[in-house]
HTML snippet that shows the backbone in 3Dmol.js (N, CA, C, O; Angstrom):
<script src="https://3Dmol.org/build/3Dmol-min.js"></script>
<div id="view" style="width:600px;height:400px;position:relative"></div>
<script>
const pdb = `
ATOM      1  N   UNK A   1    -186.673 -60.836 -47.038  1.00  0.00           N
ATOM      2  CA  UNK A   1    -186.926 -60.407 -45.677  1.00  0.00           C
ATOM      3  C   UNK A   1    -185.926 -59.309 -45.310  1.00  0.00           C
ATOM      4  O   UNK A   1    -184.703 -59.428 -45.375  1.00  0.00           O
ATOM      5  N   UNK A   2    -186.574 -58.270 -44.933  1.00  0.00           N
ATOM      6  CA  UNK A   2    -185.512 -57.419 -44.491  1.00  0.00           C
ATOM      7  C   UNK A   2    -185.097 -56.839 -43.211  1.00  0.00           C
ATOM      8  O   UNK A   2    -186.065 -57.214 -42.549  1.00  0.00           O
ATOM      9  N   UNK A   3    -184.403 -56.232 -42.425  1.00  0.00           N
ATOM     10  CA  UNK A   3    -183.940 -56.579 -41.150  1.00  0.00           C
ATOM     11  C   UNK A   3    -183.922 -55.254 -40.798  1.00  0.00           C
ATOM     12  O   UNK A   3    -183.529 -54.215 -41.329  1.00  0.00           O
ATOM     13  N   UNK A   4    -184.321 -55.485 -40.016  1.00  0.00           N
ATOM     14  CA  UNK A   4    -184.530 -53.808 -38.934  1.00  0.00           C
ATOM     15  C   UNK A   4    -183.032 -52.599 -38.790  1.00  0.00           C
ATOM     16  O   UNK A   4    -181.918 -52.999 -38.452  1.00  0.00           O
ATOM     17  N   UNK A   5    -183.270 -51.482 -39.045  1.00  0.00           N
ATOM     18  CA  UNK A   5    -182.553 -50.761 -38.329  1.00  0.00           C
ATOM     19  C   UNK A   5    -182.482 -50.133 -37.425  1.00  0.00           C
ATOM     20  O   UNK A   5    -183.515 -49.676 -36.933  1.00  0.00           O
ATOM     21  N   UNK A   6    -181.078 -49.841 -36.794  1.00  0.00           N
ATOM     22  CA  UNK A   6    -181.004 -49.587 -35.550  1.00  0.00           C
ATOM     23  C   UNK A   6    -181.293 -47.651 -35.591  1.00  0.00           C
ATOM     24  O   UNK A   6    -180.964 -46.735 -36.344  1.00  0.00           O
ATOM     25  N   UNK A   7    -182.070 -47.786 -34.332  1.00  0.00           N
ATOM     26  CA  UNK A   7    -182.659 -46.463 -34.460  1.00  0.00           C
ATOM     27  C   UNK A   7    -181.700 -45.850 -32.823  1.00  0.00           C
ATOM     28  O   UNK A   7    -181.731 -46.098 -31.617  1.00  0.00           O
ATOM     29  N   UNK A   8    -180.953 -44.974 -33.748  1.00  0.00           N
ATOM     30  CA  UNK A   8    -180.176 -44.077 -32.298  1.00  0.00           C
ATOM     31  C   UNK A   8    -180.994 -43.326 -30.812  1.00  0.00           C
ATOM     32  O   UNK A   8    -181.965 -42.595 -31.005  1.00  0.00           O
ATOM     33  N   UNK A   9    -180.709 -43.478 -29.993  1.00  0.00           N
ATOM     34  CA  UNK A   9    -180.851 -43.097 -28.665  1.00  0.00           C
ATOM     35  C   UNK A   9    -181.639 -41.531 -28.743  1.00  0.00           C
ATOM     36  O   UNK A   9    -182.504 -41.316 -27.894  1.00  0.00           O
ATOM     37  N   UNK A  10    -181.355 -40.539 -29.685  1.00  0.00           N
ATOM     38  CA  UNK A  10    -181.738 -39.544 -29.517  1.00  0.00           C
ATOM     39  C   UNK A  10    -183.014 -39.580 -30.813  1.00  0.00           C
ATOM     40  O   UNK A  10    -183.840 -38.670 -30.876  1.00  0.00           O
ATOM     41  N   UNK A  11    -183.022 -40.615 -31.679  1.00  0.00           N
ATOM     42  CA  UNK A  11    -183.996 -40.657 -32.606  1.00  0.00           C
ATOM     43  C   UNK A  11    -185.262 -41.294 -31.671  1.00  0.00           C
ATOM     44  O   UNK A  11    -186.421 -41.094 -32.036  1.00  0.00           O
ATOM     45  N   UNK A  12    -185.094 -41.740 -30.968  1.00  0.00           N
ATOM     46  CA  UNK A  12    -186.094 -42.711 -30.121  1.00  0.00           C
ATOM     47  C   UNK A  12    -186.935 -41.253 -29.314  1.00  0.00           C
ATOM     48  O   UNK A  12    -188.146 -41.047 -29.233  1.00  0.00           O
ATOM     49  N   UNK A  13    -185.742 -40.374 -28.776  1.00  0.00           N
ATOM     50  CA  UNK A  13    -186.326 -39.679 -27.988  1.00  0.00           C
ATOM     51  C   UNK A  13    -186.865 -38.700 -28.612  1.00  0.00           C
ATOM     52  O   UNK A  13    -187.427 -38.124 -27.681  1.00  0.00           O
ATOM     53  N   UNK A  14    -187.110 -38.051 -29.621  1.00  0.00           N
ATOM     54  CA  UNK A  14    -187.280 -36.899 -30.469  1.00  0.00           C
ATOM     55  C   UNK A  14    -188.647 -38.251 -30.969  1.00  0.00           C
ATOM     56  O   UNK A  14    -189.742 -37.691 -31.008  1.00  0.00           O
ATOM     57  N   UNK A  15    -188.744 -39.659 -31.293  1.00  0.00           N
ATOM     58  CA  UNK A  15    -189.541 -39.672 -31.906  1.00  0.00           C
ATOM     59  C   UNK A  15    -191.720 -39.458 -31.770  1.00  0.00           C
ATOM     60  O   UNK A  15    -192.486 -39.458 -32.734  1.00  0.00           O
ATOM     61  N   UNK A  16    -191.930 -39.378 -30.962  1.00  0.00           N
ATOM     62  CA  UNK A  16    -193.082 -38.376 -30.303  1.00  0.00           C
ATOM     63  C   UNK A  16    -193.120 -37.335 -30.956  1.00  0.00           C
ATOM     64  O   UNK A  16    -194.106 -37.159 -31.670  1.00  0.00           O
ATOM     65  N   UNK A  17    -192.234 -36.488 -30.923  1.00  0.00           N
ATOM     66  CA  UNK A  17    -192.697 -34.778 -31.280  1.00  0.00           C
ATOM     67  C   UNK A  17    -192.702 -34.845 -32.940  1.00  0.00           C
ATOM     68  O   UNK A  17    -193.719 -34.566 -33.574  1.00  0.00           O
ATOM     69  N   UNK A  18    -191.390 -35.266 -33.614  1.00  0.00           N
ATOM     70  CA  UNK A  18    -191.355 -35.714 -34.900  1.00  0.00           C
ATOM     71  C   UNK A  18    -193.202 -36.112 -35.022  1.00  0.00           C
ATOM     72  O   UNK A  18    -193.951 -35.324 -35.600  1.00  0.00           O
ATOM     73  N   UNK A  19    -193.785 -37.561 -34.325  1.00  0.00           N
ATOM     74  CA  UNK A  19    -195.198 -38.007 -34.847  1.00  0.00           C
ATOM     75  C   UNK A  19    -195.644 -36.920 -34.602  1.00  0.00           C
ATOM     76  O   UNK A  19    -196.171 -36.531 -35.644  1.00  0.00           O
ATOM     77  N   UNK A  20    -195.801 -35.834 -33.473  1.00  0.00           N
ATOM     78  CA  UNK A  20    -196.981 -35.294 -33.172  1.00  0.00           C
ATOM     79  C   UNK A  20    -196.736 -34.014 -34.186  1.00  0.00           C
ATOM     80  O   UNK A  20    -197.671 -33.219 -34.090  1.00  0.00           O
ATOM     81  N   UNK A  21    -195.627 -33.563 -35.226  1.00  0.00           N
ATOM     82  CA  UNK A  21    -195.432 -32.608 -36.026  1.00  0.00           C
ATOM     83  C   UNK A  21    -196.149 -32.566 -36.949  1.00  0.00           C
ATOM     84  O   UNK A  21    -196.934 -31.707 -37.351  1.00  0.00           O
ATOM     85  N   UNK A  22    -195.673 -34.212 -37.545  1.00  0.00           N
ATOM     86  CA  UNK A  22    -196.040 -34.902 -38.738  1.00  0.00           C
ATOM     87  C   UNK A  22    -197.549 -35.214 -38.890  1.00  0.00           C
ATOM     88  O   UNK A  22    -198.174 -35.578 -39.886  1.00  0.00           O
ATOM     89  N   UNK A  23    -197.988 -34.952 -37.534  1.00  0.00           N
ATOM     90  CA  UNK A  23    -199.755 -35.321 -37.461  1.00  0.00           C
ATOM     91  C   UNK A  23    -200.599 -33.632 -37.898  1.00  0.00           C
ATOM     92  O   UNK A  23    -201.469 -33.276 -38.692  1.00  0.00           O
ATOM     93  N   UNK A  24    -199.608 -32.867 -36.703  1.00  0.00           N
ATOM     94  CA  UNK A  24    -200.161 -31.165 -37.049  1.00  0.00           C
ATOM     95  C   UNK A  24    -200.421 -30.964 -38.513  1.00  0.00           C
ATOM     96  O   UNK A  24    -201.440 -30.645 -39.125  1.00  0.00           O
ATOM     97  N   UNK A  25    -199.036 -31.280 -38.940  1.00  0.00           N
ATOM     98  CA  UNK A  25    -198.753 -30.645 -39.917  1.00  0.00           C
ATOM     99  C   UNK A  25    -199.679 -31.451 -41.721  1.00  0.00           C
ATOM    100  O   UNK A  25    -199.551 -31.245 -42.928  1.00  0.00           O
ATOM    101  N   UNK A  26    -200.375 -32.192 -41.006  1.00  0.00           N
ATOM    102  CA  UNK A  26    -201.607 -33.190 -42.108  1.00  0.00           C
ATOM    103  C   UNK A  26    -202.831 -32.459 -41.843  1.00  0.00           C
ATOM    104  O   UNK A  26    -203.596 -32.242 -42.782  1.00  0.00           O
ATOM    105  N   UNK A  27    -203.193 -31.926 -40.304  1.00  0.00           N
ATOM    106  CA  UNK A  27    -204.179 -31.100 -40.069  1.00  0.00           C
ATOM    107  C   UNK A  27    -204.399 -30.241 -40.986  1.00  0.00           C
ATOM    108  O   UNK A  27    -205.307 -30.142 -41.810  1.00  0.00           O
ATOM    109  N   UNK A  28    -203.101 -29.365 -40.683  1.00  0.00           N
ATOM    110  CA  UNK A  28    -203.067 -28.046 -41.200  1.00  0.00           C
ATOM    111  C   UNK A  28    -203.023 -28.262 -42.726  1.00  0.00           C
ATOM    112  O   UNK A  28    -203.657 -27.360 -43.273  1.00  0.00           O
ATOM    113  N   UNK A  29    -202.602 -28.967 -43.439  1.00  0.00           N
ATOM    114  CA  UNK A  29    -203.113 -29.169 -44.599  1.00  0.00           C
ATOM    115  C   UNK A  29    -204.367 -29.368 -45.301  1.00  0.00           C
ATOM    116  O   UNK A  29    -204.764 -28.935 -46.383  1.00  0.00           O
ATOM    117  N   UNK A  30    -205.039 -30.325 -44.204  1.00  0.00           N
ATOM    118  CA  UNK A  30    -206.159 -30.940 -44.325  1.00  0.00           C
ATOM    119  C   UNK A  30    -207.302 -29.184 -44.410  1.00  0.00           C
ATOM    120  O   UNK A  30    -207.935 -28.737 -45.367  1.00  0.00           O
ATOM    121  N   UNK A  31    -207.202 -28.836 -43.530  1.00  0.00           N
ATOM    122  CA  UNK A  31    -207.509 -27.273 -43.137  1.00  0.00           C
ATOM    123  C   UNK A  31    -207.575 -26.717 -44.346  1.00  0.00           C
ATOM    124  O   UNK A  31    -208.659 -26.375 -44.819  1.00  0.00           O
ATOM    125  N   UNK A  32    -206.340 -26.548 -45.040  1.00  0.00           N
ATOM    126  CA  UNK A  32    -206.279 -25.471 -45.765  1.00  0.00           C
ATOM    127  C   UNK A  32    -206.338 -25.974 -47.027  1.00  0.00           C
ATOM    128  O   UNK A  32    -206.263 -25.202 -47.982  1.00  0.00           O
ATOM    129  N   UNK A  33    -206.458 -27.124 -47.180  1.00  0.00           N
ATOM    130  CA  UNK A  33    -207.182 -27.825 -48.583  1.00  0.00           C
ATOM    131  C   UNK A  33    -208.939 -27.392 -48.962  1.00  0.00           C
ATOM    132  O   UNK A  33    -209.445 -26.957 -49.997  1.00  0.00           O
ATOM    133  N   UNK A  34    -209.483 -27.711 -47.730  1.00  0.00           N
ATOM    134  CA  UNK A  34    -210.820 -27.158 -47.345  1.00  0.00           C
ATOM    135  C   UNK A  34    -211.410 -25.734 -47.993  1.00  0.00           C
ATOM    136  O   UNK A  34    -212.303 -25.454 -48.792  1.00  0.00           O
ATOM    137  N   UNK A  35    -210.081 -24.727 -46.943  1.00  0.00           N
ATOM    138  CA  UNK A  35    -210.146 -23.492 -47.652  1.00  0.00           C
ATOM    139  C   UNK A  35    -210.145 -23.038 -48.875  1.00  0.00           C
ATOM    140  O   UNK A  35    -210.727 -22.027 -49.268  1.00  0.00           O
ATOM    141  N   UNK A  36    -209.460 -23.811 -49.532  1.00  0.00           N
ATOM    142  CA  UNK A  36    -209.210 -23.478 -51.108  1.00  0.00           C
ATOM    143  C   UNK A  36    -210.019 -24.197 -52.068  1.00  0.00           C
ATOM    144  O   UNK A  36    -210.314 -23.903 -53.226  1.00  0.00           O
ATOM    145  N   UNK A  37    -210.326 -25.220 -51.342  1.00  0.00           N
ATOM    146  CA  UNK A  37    -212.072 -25.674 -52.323  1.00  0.00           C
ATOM    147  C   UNK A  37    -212.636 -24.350 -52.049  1.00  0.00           C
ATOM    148  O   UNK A  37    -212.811 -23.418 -52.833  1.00  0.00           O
ATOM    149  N   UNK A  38    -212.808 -24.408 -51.197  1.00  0.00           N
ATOM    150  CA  UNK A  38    -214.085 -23.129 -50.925  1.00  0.00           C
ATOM    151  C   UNK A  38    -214.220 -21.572 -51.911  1.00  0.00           C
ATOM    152  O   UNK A  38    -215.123 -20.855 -52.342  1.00  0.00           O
ATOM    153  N   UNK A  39    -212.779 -21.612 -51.924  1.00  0.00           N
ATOM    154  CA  UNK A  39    -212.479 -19.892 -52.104  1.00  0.00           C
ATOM    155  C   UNK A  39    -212.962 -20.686 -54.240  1.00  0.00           C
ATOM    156  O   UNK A  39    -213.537 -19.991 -55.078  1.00  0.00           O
ATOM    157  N   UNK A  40    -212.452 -22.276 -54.512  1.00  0.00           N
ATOM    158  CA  UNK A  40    -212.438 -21.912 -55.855  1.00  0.00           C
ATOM    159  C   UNK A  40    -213.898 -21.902 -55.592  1.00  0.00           C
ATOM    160  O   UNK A  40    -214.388 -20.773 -55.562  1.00  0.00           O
ATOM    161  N   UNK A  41    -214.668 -22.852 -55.402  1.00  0.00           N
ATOM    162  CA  UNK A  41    -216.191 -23.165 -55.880  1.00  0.00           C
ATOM    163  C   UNK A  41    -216.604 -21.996 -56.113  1.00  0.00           C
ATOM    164  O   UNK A  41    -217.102 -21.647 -57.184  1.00  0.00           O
ATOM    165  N   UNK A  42    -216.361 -20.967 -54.704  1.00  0.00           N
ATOM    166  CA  UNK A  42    -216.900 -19.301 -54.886  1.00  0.00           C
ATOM    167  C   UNK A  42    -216.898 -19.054 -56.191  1.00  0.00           C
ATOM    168  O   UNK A  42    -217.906 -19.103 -56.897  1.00  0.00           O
ATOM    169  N   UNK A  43    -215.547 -18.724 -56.652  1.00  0.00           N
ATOM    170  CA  UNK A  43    -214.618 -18.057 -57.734  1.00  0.00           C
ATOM    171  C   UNK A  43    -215.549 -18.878 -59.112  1.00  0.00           C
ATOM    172  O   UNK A  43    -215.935 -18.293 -60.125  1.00  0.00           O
ATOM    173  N   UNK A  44    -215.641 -19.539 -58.972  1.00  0.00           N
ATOM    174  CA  UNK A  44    -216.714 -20.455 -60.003  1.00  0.00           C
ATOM    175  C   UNK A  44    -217.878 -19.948 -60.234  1.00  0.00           C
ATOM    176  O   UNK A  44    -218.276 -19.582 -61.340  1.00  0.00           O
ATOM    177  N   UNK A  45    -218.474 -19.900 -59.221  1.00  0.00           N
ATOM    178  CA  UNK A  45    -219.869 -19.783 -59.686  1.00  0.00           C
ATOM    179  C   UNK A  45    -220.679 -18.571 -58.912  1.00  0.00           C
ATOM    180  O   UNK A  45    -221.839 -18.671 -58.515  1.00  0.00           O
ATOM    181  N   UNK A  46    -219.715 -17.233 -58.756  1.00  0.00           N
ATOM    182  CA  UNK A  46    -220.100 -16.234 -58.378  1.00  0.00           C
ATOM    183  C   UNK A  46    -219.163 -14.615 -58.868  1.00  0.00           C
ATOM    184  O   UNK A  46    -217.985 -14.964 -58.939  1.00  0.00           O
ATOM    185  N   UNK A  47    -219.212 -13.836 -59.040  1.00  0.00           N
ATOM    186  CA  UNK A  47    -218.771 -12.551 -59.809  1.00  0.00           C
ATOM    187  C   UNK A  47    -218.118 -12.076 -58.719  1.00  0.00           C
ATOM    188  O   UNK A  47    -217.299 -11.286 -59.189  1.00  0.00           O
ATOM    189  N   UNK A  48    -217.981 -12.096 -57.379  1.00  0.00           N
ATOM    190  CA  UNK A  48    -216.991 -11.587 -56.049  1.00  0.00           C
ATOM    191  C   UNK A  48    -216.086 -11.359 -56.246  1.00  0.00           C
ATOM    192  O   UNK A  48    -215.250 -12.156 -56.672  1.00  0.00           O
ATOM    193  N   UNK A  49    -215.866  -9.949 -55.966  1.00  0.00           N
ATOM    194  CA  UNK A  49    -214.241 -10.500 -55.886  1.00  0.00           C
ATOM    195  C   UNK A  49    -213.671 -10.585 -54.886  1.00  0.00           C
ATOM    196  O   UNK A  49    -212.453 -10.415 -54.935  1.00  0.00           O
ATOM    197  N   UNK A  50    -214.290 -10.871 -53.611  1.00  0.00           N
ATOM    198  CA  UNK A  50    -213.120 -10.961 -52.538  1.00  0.00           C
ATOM    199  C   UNK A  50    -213.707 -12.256 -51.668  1.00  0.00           C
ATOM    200  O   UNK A  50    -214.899 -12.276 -51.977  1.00  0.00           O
ATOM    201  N   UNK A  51    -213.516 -13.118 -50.930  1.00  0.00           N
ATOM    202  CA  UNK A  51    -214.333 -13.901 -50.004  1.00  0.00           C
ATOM    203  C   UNK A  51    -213.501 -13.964 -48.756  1.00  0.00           C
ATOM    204  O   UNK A  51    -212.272 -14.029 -48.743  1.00  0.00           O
ATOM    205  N   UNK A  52    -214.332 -13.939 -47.657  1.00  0.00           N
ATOM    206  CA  UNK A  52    -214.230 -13.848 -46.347  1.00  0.00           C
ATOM    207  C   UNK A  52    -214.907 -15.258 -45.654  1.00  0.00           C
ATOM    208  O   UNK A  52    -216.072 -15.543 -45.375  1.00  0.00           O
ATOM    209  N   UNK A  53    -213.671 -15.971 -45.515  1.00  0.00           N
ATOM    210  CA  UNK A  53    -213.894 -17.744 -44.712  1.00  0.00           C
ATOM    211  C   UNK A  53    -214.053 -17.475 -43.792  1.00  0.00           C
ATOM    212  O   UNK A  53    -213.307 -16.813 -43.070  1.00  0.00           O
ATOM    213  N   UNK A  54    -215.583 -18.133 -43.441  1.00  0.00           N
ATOM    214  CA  UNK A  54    -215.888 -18.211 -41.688  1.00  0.00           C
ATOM    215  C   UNK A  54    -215.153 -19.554 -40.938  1.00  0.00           C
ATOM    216  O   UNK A  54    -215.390 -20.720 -41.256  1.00  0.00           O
ATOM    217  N   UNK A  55    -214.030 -19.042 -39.671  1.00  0.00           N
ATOM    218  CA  UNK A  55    -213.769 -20.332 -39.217  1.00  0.00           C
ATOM    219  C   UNK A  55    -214.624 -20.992 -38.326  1.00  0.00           C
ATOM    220  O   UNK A  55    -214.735 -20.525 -37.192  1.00  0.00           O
ATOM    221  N   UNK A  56    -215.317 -22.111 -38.677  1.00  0.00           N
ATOM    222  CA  UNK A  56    -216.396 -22.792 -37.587  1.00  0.00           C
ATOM    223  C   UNK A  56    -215.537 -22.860 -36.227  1.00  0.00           C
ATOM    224  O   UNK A  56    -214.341 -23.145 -36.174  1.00  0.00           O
ATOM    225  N   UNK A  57    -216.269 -22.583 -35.267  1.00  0.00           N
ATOM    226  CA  UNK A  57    -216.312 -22.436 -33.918  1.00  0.00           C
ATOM    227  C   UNK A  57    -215.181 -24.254 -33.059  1.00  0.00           C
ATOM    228  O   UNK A  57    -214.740 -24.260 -31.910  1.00  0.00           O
ATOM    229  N   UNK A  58    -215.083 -25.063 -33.738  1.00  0.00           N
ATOM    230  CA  UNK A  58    -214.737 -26.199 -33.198  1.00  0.00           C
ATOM    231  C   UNK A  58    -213.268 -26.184 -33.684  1.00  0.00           C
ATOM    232  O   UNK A  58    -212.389 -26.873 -33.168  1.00  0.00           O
ATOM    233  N   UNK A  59    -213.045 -25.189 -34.905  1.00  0.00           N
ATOM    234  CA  UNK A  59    -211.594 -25.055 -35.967  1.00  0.00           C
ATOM    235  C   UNK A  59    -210.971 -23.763 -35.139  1.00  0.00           C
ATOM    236  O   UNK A  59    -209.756 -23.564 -35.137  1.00  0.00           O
ATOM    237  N   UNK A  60    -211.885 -22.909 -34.445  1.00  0.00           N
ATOM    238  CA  UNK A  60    -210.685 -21.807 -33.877  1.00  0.00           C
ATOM    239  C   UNK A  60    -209.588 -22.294 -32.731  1.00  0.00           C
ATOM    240  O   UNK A  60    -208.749 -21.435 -32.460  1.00  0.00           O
ATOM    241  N   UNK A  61    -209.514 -23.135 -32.256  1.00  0.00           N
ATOM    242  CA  UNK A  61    -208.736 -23.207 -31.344  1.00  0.00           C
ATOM    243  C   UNK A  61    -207.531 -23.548 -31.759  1.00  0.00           C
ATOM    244  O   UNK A  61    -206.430 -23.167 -31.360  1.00  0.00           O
ATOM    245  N   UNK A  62    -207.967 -24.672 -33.014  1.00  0.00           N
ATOM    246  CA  UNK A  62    -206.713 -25.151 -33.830  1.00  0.00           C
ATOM    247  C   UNK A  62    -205.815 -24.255 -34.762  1.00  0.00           C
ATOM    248  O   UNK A  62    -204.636 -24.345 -35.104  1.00  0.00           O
ATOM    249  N   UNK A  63    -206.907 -23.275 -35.067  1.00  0.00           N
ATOM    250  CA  UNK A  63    -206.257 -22.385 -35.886  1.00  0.00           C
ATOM    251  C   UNK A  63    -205.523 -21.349 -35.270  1.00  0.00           C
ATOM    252  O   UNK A  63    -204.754 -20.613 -35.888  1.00  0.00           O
ATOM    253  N   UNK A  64    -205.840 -21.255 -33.591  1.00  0.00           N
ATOM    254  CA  UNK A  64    -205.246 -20.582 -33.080  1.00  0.00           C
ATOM    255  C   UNK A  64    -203.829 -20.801 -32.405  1.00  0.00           C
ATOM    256  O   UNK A  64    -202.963 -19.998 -32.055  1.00  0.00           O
ATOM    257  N   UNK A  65    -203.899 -22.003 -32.356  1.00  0.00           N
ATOM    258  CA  UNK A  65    -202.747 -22.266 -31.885  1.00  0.00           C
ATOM    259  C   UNK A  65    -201.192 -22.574 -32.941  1.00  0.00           C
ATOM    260  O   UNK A  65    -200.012 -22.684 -32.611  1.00  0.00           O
ATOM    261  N   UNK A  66    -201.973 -22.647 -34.471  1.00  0.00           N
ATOM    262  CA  UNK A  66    -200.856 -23.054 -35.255  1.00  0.00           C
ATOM    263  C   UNK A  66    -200.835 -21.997 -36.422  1.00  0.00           C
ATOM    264  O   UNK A  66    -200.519 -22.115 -37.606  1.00  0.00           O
ATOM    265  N   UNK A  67    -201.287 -20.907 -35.675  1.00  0.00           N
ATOM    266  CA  UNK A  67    -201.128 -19.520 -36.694  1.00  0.00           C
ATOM    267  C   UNK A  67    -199.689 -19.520 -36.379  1.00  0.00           C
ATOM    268  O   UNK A  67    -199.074 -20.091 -35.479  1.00  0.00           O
ATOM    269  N   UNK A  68    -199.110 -18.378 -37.778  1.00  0.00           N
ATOM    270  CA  UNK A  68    -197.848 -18.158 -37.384  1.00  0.00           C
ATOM    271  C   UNK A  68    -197.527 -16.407 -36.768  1.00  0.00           C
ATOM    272  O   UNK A  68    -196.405 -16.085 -36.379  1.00  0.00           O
TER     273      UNK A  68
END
`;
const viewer = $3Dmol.createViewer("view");
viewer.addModel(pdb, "pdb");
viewer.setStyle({}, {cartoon: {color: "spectrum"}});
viewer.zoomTo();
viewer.render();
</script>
């Protein structure tokens, strides 16, 4: 059995933004995992050489806000 640690006063308060980072930042992966299926499948089974990702209409806002 193991016993809890004590979580400091300013870890408590930071801990929200820490989750809500740690959540973005699975999005944005999640996102750009997507993208890169995409770009290989292209790259697979077509002679292109360049591809242009359409962002669906429900993904721009997100993408807009966590561009850099």
């Amino acid at each position: 059995m193991s016993q809890n640690q004590p979580i400091s006063r300013n870890d408590l308060q930071q801990l929200k933004a820490k989750t809500d980072e740690k959540k973005r930042l699975e999005q944005v992966n999640q996102h750009v995992n997507h993208i890169y299926s995409s770009v290989v499948s292209v790259a697979e089974s077509k002679t292109i050489t360049s591809y242009n990702y359409q962002i669906q209409q429900h993904y721009s806002t997100f993408f807009e806000k966590n561009k850099l």
